[in-house]
C-alpha positions as CSV (number, residue, x, y, z in Angstrom):
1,X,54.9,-40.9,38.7
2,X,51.0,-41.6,37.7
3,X,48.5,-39.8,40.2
4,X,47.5,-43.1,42.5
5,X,45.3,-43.5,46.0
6,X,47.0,-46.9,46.7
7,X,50.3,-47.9,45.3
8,X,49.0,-51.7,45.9
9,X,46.0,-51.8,43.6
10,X,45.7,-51.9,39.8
11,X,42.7,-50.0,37.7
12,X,43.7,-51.0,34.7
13,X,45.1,-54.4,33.0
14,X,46.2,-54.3,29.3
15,X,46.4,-57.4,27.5
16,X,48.5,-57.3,24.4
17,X,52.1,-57.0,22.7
18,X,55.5,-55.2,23.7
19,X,56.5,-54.9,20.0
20,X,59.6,-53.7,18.3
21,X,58.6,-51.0,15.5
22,X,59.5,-50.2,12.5
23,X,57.9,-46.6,10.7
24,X,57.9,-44.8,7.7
25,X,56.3,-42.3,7.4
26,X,56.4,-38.2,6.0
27,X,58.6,-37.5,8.5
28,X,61.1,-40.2,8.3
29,X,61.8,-43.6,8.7
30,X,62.9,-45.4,11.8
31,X,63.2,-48.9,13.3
32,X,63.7,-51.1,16.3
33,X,61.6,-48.8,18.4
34,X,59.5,-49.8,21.3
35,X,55.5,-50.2,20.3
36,X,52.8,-52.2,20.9
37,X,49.6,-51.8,22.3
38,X,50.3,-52.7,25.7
39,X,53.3,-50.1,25.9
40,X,51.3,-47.0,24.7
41,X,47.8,-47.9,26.3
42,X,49.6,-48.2,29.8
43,X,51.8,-45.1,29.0
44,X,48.5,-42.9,28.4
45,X,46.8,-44.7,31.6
46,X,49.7,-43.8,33.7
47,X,49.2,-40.5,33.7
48,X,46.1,-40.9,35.8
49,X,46.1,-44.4,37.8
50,X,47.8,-47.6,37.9
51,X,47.8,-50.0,35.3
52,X,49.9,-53.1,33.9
53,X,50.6,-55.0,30.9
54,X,49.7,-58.6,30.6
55,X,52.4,-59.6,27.9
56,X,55.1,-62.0,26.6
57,X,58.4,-60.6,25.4
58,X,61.6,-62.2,23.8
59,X,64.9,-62.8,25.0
60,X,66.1,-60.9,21.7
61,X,64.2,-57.4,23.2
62,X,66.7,-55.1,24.8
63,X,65.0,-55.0,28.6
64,X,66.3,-51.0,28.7
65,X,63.9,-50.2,26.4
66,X,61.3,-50.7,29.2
67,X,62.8,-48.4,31.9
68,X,60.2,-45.6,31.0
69,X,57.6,-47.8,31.7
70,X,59.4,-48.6,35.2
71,X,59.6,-45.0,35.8
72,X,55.9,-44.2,35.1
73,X,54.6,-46.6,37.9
74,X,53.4,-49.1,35.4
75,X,53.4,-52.8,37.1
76,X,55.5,-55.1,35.0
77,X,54.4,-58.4,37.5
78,X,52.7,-59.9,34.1
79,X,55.3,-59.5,31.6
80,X,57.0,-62.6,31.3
81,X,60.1,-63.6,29.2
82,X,60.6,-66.4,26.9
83,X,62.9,-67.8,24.7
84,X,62.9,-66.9,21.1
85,X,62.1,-63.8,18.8
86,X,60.3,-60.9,20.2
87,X,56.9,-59.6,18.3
88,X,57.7,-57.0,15.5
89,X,55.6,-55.0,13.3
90,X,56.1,-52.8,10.0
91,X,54.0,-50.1,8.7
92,X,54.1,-47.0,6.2
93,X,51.8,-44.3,6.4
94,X,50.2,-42.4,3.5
95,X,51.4,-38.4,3.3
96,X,47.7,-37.6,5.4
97,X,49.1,-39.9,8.4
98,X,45.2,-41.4,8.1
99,X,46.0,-44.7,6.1
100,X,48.5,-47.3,6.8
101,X,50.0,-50.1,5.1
102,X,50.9,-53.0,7.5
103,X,54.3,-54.6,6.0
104,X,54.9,-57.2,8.0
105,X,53.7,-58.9,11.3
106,X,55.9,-61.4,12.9
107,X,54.1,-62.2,16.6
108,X,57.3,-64.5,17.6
109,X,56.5,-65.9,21.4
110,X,53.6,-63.7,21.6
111,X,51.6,-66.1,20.0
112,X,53.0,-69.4,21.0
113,X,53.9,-68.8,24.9
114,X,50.9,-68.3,26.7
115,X,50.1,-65.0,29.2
116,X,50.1,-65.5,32.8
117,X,48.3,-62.9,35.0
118,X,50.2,-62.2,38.4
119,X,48.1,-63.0,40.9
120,X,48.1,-59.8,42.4
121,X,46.5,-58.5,39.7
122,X,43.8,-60.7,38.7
123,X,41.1,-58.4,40.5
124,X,42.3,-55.3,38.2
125,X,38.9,-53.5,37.8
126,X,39.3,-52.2,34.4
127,X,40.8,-54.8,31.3
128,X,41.8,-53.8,28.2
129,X,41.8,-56.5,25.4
130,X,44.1,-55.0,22.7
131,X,45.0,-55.6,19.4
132,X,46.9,-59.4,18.9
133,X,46.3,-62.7,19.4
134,X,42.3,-63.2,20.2
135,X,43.7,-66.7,21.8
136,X,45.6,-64.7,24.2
137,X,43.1,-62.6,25.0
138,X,40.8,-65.5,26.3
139,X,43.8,-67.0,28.1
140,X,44.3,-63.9,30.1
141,X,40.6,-63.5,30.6
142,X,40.0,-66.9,32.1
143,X,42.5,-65.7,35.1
144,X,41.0,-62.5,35.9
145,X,38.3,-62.4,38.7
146,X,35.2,-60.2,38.1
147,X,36.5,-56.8,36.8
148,X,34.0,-54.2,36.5
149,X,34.8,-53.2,32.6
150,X,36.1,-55.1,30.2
151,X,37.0,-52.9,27.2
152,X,38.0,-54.3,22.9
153,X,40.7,-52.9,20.7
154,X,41.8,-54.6,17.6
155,X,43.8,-53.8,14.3
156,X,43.3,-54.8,11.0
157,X,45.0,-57.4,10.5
158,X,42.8,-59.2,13.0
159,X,39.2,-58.4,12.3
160,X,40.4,-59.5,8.5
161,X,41.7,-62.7,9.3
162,X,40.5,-63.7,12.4
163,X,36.6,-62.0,12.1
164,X,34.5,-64.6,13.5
165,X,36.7,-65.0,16.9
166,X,36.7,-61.2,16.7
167,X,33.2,-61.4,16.9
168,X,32.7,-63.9,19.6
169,X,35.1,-61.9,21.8
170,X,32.6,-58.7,21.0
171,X,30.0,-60.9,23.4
172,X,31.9,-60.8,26.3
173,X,33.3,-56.7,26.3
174,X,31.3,-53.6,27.4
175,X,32.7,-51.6,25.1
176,X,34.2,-52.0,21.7
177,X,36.8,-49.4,20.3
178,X,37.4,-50.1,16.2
179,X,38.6,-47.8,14.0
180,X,36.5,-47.5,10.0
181,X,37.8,-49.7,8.2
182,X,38.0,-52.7,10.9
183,X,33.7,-51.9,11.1
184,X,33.7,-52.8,7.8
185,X,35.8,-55.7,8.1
186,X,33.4,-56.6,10.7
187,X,29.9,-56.2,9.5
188,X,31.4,-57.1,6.0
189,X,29.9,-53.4,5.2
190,X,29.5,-53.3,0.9
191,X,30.4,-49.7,0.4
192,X,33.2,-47.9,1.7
193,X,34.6,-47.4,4.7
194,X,34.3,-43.5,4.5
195,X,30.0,-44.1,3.9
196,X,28.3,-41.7,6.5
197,X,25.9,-44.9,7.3
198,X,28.6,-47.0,8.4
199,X,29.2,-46.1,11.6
200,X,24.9,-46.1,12.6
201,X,24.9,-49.3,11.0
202,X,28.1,-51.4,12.7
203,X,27.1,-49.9,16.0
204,X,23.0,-52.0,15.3
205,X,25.2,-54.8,15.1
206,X,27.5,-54.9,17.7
207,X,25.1,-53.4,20.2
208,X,23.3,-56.9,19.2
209,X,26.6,-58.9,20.6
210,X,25.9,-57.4,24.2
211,X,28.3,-54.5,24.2
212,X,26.7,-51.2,26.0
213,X,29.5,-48.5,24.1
214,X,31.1,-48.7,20.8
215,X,33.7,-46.4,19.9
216,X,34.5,-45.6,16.1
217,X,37.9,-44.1,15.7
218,X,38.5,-41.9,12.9
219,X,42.0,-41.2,12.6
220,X,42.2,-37.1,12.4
221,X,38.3,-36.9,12.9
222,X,38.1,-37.9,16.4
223,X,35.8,-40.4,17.5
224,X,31.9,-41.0,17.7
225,X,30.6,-42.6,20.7
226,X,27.3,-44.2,21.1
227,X,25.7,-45.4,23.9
228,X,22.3,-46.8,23.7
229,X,20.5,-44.6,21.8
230,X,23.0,-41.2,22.8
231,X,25.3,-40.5,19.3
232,X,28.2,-38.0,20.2
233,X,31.3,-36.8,18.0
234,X,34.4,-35.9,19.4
235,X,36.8,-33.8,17.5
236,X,40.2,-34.3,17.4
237,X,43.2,-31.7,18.8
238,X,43.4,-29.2,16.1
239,X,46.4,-28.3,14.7
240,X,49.0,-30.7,14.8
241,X,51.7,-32.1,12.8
242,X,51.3,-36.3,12.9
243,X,54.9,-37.7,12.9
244,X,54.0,-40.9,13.3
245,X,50.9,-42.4,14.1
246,X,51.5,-45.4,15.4
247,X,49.5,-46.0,18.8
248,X,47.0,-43.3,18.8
249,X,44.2,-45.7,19.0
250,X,45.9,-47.8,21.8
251,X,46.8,-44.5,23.7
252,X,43.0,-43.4,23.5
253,X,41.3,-46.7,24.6
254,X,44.2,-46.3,27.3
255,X,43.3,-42.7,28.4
256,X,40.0,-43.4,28.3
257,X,39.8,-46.4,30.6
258,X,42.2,-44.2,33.3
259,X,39.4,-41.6,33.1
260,X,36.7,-43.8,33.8
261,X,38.9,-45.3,35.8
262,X,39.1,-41.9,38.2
263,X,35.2,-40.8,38.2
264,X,35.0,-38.8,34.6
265,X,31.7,-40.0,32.4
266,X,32.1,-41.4,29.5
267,X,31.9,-38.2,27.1
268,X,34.8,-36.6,29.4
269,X,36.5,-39.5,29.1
270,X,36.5,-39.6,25.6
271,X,37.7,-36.4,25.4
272,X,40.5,-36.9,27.9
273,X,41.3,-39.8,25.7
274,X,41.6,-38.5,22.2
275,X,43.9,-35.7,24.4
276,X,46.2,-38.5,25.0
277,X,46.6,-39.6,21.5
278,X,47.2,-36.5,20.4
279,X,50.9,-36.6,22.1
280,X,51.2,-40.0,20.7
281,X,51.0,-39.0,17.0
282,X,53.7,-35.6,17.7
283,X,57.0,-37.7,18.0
284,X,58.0,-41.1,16.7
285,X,57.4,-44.0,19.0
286,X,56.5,-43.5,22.7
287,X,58.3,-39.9,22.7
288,X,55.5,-38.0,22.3
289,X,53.3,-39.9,25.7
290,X,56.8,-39.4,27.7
291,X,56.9,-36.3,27.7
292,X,53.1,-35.3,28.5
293,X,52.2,-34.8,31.9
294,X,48.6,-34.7,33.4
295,X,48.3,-31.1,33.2
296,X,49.4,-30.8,29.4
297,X,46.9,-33.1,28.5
298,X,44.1,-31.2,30.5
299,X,44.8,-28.4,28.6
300,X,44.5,-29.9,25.1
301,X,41.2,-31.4,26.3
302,X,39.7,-28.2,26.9
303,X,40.7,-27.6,22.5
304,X,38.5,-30.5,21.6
305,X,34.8,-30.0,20.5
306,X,32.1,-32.0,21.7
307,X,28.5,-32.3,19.6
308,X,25.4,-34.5,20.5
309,X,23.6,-36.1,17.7
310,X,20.1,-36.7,17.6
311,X,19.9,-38.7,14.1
312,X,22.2,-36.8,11.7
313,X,21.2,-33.3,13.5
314,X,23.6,-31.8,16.0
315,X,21.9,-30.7,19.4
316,X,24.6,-29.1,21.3
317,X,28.3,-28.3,20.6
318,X,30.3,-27.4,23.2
319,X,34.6,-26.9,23.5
């Protein structure tokens, strides 16, 4: 069970899909596998505080497949069934495990049946906007009551085809978490998405859309965090083999939120998050998260290097 004051309350609200996966990547290929965003951002929150998934599933998805969600504490008040096709989602992944080819994206009553936040948890104090349908996202938001954080995930897919409701969603977050290439997708950058100057210059823009952090997720890098005018790279767990990467980025934003969520800053919480992900990306699926308790993740944080950036010149380094 997660580490909770009060069974009763909720930290953390993730709005997004309970997907059906399928993966190929170095290690194998494998389908009909539980993914999402919602599923691995409230596995990695669970391990420190309460949190739920605000989703629509299909009457095709196997409800069994949710039990470890059941047996992590996670509230499932907000995950509502409907009939027709769950969502489902594709992907291959290059021999590096850093770049992936979406194959197909079929949202099924994800994005036609509209999310309904429980009562009971429309006072969640943390919300997590995930990546999906940017119409669901307002839906769900229009129900919640005054949370203290509300955080921004996307994918690709979204950002590419969807940019300018992207964008007006940006307005309303605190804090943005995008990986490389969806920056450039976003501030329709003209170089590549590996430029050093990228990340400086999407975070001048999206600090401009009222957002006070923006997270840039760079696969086996880590992440860089910047807050006002405070730059900070955060390494990634060294030494390990990615099976499949498939919802690293939703378990970070997840263990990060938890973090914040239980008193850390927002550097330790960083770091606690991209100790999450790291079990994510060890096992197909949600394997890896399962079996990771508080106390293995602890002890990967401690691996991760932290450096302060004043301009392009490191001021501290720590581990």
């Amino acid at each position: 069970m997660n580490a909770v004051d009060d069974p009763a309350a909720t930290d953390l609200a993730v709005v997004g899909a309970i997907a059906l996966d399928e993966i190929h990547s170095r290690a194998g290929d494998i389908d009909q596998l539980l993914g999402g965003s919602a599923v691995y951002a409230c596995l990695a929150a669970s391990l420190l505080t309460t949190c739920a998934p605000i989703s629509v599933v299909g009457d095709d998805l196997d409800r069994g497949l949710l039990q470890p969600l059941h047996d992590r504490g996670v509230r499932m008040d907000s995950v509502i069934e409907a009939e027709g096709p769950n969502f489902r989602w594709g992907c291959r992944y290059s021999s590096s495990g850093d770049v992936r080819e979406t194959l197909y994206t079929r949202a099924g009553v994800y994005d036609s049946v509209p999310v309904v936040v429980a009562p009971q948890l429309r006072r969640a104090r943390y919300v997590l906007l995930t990546a999906g349908n940017p119409e669901q996202n307002r839906r769900a938001m229009e129900q919640f009551i005054e949370p203290e954080l509300v955080a921004l995930d996307t994918i690709e897919r979204e950002v590419a085809e969807r940019r300018d409701e992207f964008r007006a969603q940006i307005r309303h977050a605190d804090l943005v978490t995008i990986n490389t290439l969806e920056a450039a997708h976003l501030i329709q950058w003209p170089g590549s998405d590996d430029d050093p100057a990228l990340a400086e210059a999407a975070w001048n823009e999206i600090r401009r859309m009222g957002p006070r952090v923006f997270i840039l997720k760079k696969a086996s890098q880590g992440v860089e965090v910047f807050q006002g005018d405070r730059r900070t790279l955060i390494g990634a767990v060294p030494n390990l083999r990615a099976i499949d990467p498939t919802g690293a980025g939703d378990s970070f934003a997840g263990g990060l939120l938890s973090s914040l969520a239980r008193g850390a800053d927002l550097i330790e919480a960083a770091v606690w998050g991209c100790a999450v992900a790291s079990f994510a990306i060890e096992q197909f699926g949600t394997a890896g998260l399962l079996r990771a308790s508080a106390q293995d993740v602890s002890s990967r944080a401690g691996s991760i290097t932290v450096r302060e950036l004043n301009g392009s010149t490191p001021i501290t380094e720590t581990s």
